[in-house]
N, C-alpha and C positions, 0 to 999 in steps of 0.2 A: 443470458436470458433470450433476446435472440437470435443468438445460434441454434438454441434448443430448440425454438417455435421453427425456424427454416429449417432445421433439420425432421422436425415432424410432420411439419405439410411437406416436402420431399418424400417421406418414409409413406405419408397416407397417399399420394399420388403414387408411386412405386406398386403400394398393393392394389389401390384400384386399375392402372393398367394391366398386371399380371394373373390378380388373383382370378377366378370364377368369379358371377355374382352371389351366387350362393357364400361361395367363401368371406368373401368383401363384406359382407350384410354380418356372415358369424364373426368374421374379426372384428367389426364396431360394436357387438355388441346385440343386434338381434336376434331372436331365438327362430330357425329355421328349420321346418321340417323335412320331411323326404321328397325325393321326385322333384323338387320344387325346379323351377325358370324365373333366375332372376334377372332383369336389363337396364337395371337404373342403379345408382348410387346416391339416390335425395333419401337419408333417414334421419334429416334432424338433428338436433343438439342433443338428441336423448335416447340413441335408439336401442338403448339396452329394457323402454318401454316399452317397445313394437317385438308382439309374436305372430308369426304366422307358422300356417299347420303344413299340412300336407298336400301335393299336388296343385301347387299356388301358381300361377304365374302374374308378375310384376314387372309390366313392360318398360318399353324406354321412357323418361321423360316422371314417370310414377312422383309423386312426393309424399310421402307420410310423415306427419305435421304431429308432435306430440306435447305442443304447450300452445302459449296464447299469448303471442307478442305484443297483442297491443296493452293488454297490462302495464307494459310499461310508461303508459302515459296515465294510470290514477296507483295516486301518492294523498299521502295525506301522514298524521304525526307520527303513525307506524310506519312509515316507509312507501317504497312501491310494492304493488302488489305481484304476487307471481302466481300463473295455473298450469298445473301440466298434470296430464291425464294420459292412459295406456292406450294403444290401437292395439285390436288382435281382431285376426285373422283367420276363419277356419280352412279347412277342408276342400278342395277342390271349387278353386275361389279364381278368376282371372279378374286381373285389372287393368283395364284398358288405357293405353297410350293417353300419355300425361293427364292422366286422373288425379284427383288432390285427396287424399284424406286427411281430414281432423283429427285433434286430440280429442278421445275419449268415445272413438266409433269403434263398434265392432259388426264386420261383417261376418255373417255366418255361412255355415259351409254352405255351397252349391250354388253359387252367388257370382253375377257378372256385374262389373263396373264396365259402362260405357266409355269409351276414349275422350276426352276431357269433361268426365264430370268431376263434379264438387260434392266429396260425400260429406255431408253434413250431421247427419244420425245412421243410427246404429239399422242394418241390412240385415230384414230375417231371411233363415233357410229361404234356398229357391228360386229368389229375384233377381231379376234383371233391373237393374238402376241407370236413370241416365239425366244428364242436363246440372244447371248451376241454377239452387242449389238442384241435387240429387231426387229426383222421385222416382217411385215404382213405375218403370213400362213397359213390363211380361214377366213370364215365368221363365225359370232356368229349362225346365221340362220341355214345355212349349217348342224353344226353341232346340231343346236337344233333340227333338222329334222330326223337327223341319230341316235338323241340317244332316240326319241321319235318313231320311225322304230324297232331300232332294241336293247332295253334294256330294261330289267325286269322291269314292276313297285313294286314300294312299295306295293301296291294294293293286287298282283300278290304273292307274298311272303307268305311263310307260316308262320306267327307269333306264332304262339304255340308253334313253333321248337324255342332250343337256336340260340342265334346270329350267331353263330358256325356252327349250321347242319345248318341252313337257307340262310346264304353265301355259305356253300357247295354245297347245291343243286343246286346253281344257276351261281356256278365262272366259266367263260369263260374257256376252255381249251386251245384256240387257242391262237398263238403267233405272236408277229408282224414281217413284211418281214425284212429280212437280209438288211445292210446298201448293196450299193454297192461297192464292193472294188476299 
């Protein structure tokens, strides 16, 4: 018996180092659409509940959460209790840098997760979400507007230069406004 468990956590480390995250995500079990960028491996004890669509990206750090652990502290003459609930994911979705999602959130397509929010409820088309928990702070549009205005393309770029001098040439100098005190 554990030989079998050490030879399984060996075999699930094996594919997570080798595999794509695309692939890693369909081996466990969730459903992946096309185009997708995946860079984390947190799906949960469940993740044959988590779908996501198309042209997703799921950065490092990512968790998607598909039950409710603290159930396990109310019991009562039925037992303890358990909740697990689906995540899905539409359509041209990014999630930013260690963002958490809940059991039973569906974000919809066109939809940005802030780098560590806490999505808490479910993400209509369009929104930009940010903070713990998660609430609306723009529109997808909005911003697709501003960074189509006013950000270098790929195009644009000099490729001949390393990675290096070619992000230099082009890194923002300016800094964001002070918080208010």
């Amino acid at each position: 018996m554990v030989l079998k468990k050490i030879t399984s956590i060996i075999k699930n480390y094996y594919y997570r180092l080798t595999m794509s995250g695309v692939d890693y995500a369909r081996y466990l079990g969730v459903e992946v659409g096309e185009n997708c960028r995946i860079l984390t491996s947190n799906f949960g004890s469940e993740p044959w509940l988590i779908k996501i669509g198309n042209k997703v990206t799921v950065t490092s750090g990512v968790r998607i959460i598909t039950h409710d652990g603290a159930t396990w502290l109310m019991e009562d003459e039925k037992g303890r209790r358990e909740y697990f609930a689906r995540v899905v994911i539409g359509n041209n979705v990014f999630l930013g840098l260690n963002s958490i999602i809940m059991p039973g959130v569906k974000i919809e397509s066109n939809s940005i997760i802030a780098a560590g929010s806490v999505v808490t409820k479910s993400v209509p088309s369009g929104y930009i979400v940010g903070g713990n928990p998660a609430k609306i702070i723009g529109k997808t549009e909005d911003y697709r507007n501003k960074v189509l205005k006013e950000y270098i393309s790929k195009s644009e770029m000099d490729h001949k230069k390393s990675f290096k001098d070619r992000i230099l040439e082009v890194v923002s100098e300016d800094f964001k406004p002070f918080l208010n005190a």
